[in-house]
C-alpha positions in Angstrom: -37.3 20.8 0.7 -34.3 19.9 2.3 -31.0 20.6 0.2 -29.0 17.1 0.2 -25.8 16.6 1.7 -23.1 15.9 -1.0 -21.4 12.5 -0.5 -17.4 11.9 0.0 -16.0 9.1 -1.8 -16.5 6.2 0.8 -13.1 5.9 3.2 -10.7 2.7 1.5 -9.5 0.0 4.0 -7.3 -3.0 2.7 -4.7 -5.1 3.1 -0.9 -5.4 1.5 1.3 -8.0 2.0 4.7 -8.9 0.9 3.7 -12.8 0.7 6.3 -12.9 3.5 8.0 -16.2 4.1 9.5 -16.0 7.1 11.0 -19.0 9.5 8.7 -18.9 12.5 10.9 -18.0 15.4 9.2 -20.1 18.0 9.3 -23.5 16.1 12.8 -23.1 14.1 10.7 -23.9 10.7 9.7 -22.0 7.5 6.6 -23.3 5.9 5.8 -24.1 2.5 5.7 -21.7 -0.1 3.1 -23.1 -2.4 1.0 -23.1 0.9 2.2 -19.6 1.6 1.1 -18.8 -1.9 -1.8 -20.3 -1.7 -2.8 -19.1 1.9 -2.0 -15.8 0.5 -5.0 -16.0 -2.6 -7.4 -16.9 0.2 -7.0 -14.4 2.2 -7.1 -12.2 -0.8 -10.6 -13.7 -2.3 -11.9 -13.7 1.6 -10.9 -10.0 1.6 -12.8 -9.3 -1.5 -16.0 -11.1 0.0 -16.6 -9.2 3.4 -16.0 -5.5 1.4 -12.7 -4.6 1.7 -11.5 -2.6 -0.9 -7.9 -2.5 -1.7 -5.3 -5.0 -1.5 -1.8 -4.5 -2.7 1.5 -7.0 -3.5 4.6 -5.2 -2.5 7.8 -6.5 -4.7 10.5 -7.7 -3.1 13.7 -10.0 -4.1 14.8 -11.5 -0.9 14.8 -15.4 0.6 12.0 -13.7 3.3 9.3 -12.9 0.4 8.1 -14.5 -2.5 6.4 -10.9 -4.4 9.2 -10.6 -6.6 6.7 -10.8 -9.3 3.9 -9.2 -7.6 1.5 -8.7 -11.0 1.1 -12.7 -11.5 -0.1 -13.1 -7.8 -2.4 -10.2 -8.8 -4.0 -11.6 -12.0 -4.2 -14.9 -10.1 -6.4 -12.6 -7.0 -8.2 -11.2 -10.1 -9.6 -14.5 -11.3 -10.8 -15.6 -7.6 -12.4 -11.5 -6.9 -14.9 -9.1 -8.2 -14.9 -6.1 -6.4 -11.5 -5.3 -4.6 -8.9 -2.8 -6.2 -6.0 -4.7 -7.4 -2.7 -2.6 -6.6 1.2 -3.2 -5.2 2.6 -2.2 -2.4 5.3 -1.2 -4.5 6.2 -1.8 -7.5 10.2 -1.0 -7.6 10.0 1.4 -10.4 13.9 2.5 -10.7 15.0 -1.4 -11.6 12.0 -2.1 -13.7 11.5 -1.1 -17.7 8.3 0.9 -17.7 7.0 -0.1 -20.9 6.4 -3.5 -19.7 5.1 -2.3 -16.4 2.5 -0.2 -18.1 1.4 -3.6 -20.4 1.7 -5.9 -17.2 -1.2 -3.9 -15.9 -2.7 -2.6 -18.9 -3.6 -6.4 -18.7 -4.3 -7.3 -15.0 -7.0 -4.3 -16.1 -8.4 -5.9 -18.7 -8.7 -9.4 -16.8 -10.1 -7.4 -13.8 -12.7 -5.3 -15.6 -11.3 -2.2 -14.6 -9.7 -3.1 -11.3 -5.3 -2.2 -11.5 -3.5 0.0 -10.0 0.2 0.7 -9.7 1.5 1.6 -6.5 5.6 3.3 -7.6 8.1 3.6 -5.5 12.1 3.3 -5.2 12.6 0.1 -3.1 12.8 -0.1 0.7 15.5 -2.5 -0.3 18.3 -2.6 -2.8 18.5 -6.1 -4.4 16.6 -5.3 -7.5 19.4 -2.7 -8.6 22.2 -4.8 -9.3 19.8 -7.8 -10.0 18.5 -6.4 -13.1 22.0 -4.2 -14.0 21.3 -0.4 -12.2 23.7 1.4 -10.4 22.8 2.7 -7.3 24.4 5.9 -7.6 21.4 6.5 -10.0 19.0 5.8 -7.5 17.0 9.3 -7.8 17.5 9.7 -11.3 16.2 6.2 -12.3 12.8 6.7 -10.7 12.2 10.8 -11.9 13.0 9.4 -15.8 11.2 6.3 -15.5 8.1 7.9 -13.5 8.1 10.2 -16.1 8.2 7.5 -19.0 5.5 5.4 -17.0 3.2 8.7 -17.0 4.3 9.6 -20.4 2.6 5.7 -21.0 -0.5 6.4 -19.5 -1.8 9.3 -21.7 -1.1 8.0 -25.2 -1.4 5.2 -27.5 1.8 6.0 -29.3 4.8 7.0 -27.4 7.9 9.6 -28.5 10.2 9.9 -25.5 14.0 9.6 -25.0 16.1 9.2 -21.3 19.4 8.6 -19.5 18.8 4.9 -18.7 16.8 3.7 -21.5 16.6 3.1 -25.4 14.4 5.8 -26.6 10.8 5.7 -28.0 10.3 6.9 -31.7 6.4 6.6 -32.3 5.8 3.6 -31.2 2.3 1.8 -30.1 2.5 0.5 -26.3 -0.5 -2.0 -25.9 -2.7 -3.7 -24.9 -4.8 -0.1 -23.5 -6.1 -0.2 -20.2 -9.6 -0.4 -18.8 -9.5 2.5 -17.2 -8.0 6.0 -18.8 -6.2 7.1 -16.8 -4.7 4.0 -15.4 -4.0 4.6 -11.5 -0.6 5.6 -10.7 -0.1 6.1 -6.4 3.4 7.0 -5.2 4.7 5.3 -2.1 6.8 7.5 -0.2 8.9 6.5 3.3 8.7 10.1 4.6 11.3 12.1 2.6 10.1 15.9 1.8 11.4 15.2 -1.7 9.3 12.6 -2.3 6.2 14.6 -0.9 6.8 17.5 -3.2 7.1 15.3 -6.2 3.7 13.7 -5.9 2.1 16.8 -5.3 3.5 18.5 -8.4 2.3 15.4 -10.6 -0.9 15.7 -9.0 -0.2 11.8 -7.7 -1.8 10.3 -5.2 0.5 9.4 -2.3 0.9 6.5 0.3 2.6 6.9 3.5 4.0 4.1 5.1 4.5 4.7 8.8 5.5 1.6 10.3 7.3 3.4 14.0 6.9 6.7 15.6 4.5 8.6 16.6 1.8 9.6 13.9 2.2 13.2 14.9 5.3 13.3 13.7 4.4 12.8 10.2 1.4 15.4 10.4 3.8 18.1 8.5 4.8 16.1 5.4 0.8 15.6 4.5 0.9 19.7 4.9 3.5 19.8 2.4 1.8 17.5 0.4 -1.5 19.7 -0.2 0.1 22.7 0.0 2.9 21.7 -3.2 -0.5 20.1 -4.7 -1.9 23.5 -4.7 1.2 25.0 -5.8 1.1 23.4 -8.7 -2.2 23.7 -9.9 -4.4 20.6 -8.7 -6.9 20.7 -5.8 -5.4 18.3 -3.0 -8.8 17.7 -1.6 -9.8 16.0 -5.2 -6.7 13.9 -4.2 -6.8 10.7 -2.2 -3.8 9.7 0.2 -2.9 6.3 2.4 -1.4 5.7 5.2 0.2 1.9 5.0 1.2 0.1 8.6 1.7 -3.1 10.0 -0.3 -5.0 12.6 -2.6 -7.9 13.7 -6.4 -8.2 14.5 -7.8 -11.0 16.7 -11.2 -10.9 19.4 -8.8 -11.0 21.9 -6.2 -8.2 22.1 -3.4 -10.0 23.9 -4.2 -12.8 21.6 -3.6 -10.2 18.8 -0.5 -9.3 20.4 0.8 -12.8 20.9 0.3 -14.2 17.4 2.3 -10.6 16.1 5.2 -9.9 17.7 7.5 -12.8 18.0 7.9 -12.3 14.2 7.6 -8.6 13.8 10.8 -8.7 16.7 12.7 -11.4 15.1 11.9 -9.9 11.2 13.0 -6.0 12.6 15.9 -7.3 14.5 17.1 -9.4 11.7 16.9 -6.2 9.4 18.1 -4.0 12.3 21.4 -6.0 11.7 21.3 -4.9 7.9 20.8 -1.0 8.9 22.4 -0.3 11.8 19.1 -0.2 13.7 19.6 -0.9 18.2 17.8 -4.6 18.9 14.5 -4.4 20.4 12.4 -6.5 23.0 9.0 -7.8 22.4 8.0 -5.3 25.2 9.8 -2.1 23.4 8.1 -3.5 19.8 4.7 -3.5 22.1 4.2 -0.2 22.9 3.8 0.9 19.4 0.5 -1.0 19.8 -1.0 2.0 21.7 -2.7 4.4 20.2 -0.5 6.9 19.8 2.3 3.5 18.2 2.9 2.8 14.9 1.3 -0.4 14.7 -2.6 -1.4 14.6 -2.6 -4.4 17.1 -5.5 -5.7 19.0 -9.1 -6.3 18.6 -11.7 -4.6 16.6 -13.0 -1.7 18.7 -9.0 -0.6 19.3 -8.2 -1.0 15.4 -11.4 1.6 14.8 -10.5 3.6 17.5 -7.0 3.9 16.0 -8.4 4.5 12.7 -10.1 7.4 13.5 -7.5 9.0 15.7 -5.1 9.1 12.5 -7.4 10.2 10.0 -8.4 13.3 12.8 -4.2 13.6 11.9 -3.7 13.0 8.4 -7.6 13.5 6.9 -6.4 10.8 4.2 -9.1 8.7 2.1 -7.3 5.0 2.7 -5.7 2.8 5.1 -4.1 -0.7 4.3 -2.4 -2.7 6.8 0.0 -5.7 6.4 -1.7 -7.7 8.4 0.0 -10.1 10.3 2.7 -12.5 8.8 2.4 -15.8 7.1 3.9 -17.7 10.4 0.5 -16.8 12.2 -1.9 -20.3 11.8 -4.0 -19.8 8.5 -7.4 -19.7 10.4 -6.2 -16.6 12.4 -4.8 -15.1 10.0 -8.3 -15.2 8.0 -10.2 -14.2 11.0 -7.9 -11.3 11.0 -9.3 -10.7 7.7 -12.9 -11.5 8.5 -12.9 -9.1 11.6 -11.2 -6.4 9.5 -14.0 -6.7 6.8 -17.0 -7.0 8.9 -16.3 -5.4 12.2 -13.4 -2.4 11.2 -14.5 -1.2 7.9 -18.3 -0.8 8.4 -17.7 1.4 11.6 -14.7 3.5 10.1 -16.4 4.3 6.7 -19.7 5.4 8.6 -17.7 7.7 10.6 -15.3 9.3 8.2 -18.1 9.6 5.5 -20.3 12.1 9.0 -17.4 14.0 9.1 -16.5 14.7 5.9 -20.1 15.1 4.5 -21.1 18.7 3.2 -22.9 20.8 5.6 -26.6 20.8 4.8 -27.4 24.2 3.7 -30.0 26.0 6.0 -33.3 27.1 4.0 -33.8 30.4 2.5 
């Protein structure tokens, strides 16, 4: 009888999004954001019909996004889904009190049936710290004490803990309990060592966002990650890992291409301004679309191919891509959802799931 191959937990693919809310820089005008909302939940609930797995609301508190409050737009995408994880993409866990973080999707679980996540991270920007009364000279110190509280949180019903930055704790209950025990905690890192090491030592799963550069380049910080894993008692290959980038799918690649980067030039370049980044062209932005780029632009087969060239890299267990931006006409945009679900994921999952089966064991 022949022995049977052990399955790997099937590849994840999904989407995150900002809900961006951008002025389209070809026609001078920002749409509307109960439309952009609403676009948004379709896209989700389409996402959730063809398979995809994962989709995740980054917070932001900027004019360009309207995630400040990424956990409503997720209950809302919980009430029009079944399958799809519910995460962020992140939530800015140094300005935020993690008591209420933890009940926010202690919730979203329950109204899900088992589907939250939390996605932590620090904040690629810095409004929410003086928004909500942090200094920013505690930048580091607020997201170890709160991680800590959040985790802290997680594994009991009543809580005894006392920080720096918040009143302390003295026995109290924290509910309503989750679904799921533990509740999912991911930490999104931007590609500092520090960060690395300190989701390995929690045994944490980690997501990478590389949104420029070459891949390669990156290739050494998931080595750190499973080898501080290991350090610290957990087995990194019981440990799933994401890469997060931007990009655009169409049926026709320079169609892709067209409908993506006159935003994603004018969006970069605006922040470029804000972080002493050089301008770039529209050809510059474009070669990050090859495959050894950043960016996952063009039609199916070239997302796949792309795909699979990054997890020979990384070996990591999820991809999400913010896929396109909201000035890109609804219908493409959900065709870019469509093709994803149908055409991408199908492909990538078959192939990841050969290569990381178990060898089948040759008879006695």
């Amino acid at each position: 009888m022949d022995t049977p191959t052990p399955q790997a937990k099937p590849f994840e693919i999904g989407l995150y999004t900002f809900v961006d809310h951008f002025t389209d820089p070809l026609t001078g005008q920002r749409g509307n954001p109960v439309e952009t909302m609403s676009r948004t939940l379709d896209y989700i609930e389409l996402a959730d019909q063809v398979g995809l797995d994962v989709v995740a609301i980054g917070e932001h508190h900027r004019t360009e996004y309207l995630a400040s409050a990424p956990e409503v737009i997720l209950g809302a995408a919980a009430a029009r889904t079944k399958n799809i994880r519910l995460s962020t993409g992140v939530t800015v866990l140094s300005s935020a009190d993690p008591v209420r973080i933890f009940q926010q999707f202690s919730v979203l679980d329950l109204i899900s049936k088992g589907r939250a996540e939390i996605m932590a991270g620090r904040g690629s920007f810095i409004e929410s710290f003086p928004l909500f009364g942090y200094d920013l000279h505690d930048y580091d110190e607020l997201f170890v004490e709160k991680l800590e509280l959040l985790l802290k949180l997680r594994q009991s019903e009543r809580v005894t803990w006392q920080g720096n930055f918040r009143a302390p704790l003295n026995n109290l209950g924290i509910y309503p309990r989750p679904v799921q025990d533990p509740l999912p905690v991911w930490i999104a890192v931007g590609g500092t060592p520090e960060s690395v090491v300190r989701a390995a030592s929690l045994g944490l799963p980690m997501a990478l966002a590389i949104i420029g550069g070459m891949p390669e380049r990156y290739a050494p910080l998931f080595e750190l990650y499973r080898h501080a894993a290991a350090q610290s008692g957990f087995d990194p290959a019981t440990i799933p890992l994401s890469i997060n980038s931007h990009g655009f799918i169409a049926d026709d690649p320079k169609q892709a291409a067209d409908d993506y980067y006159p935003t994603h030039v004018s969006l970069f370049n605006q922040l470029g301004k804000e972080r002493g980044w050089p301008p770039s062209t529209r050809q510059q932005a474009e070669q990050m679309k090859e495959l050894r780029g950043a960016h996952f632009v063009g039609n199916p087969e070239q997302i796949i191919k792309k795909i699979l060239f990054q997890h020979e890299i990384f070996g990591h267990q999820r991809f999400l891509i913010y896929l396109g931006y909201n000035t890109i006409e609804h219908k493409k945009m959900m065709r870019a959802v469509e093709l994803l679900g149908t055409q991408v994921a199908p492909v990538v999952r078959a192939e990841i799931a050969k290569r990381t089966a178990a060898p089948v064991a040759e008879p006695a």
